[in-house]
N, C-alpha and C positions, 0 to 999 in steps of 0.2 A: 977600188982602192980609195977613191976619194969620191965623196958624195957632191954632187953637183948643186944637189938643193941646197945644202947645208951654205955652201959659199955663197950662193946668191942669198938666201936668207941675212947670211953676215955682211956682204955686200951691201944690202938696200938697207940694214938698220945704221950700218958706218953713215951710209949717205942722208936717212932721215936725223941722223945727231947731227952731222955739217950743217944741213937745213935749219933745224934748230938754235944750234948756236949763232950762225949767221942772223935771225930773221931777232933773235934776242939782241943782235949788236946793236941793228940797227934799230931796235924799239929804243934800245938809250941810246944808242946817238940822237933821234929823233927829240926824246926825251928833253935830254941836255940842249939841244938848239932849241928848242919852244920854250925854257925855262929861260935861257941867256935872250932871247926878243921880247919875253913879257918880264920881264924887270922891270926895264927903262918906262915900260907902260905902263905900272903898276905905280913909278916912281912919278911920272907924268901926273897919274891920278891924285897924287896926295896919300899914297897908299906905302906901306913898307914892300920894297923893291924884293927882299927873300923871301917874302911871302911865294914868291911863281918855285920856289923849290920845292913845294910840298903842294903835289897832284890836286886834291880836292882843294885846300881852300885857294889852289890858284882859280879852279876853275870856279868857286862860288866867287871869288871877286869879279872873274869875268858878268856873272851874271849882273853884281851888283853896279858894276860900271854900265852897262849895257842899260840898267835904270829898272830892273823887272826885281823880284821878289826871293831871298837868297832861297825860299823854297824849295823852288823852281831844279835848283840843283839835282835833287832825287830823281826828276825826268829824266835826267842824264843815262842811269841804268837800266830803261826799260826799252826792249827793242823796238827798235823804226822809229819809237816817236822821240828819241837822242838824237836822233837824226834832222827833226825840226826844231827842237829844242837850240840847238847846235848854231843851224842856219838864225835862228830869230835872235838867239844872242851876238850872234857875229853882226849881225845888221847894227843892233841896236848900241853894241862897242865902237861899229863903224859912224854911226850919229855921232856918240860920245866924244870924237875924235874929229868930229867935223868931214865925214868921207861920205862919200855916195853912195848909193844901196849895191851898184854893180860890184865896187870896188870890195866892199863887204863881203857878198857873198863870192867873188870869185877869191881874194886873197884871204881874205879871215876865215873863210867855214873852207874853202876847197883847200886851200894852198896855206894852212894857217902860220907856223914859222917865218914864211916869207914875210905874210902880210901885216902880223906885229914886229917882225925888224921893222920895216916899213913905218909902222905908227910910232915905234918906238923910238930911233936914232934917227928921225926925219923930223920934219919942222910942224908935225901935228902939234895940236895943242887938245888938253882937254876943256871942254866946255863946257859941262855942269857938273849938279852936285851925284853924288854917288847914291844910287837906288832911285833917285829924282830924276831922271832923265827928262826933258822937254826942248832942247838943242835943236836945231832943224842941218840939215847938211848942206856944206859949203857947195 
């Protein structure tokens, strides 16, 4: 009378959309909260604050605060090594900021939203010029 496969079949694709639309909410939510902490950081910088609304050239400012080469951004797309690309700019935004290398790589490259609220609406300052990085941490 009724096909058992047929339902399981219809069952697991209902559940792989849930998945999907779920795992999409949270890429904007995520989205949205890493754009609302790099403002104030962007504004910190000397930098137009809506710039963090638009993906790429937030992340080529990160780079240029960070004090490296806006280049540098295109390593972003290539697998594993966005991955140190990532960590070396978090560092070198955490100098920019006056923060310490722990703090860098655990809140800016693992935990990054938290970690630019953090620089952002906290009593960081920035401390040099943009692409010139030479700052030492506090």
């Amino acid at each position: 009378m009724f096909d058992l496969r047929a339902i399981g079949e219809l069952t697991s694709a209902q559940n792989a959309g849930n998945y999907i639309g779920a795992s999409l909410l949270i890429s904007l939510g995520l989205s949205v909260l890493t754009a609302v902490a790099l403002w104030p950081v962007f504004t910190k910088a000397g930098l137009a604050g809506w710039s963090a609304l638009i993906p790429v050239v937030s992340v080529y400012l990160l780079v240029k605060i960070a004090g490296l080469h806006g280049a540098l951004t295109l390593l972003y797309v290539i697998p594993f090594v966005n991955i140190v690309i990532g960590c070396v700019v978090a560092i070198g935004c955490g100098r920019a900021f006056g923060r310490s290398t722990a703090f860098s790589v655990l809140l800016l490259w693992l935990l990054s939203p938290l970690g630019y609220f953090i620089i952002g609406y906290g009593r960081s300052g920035f401390l040099g010029k943009i692409g010139n990085q030479t700052a030492q941490p506090v």
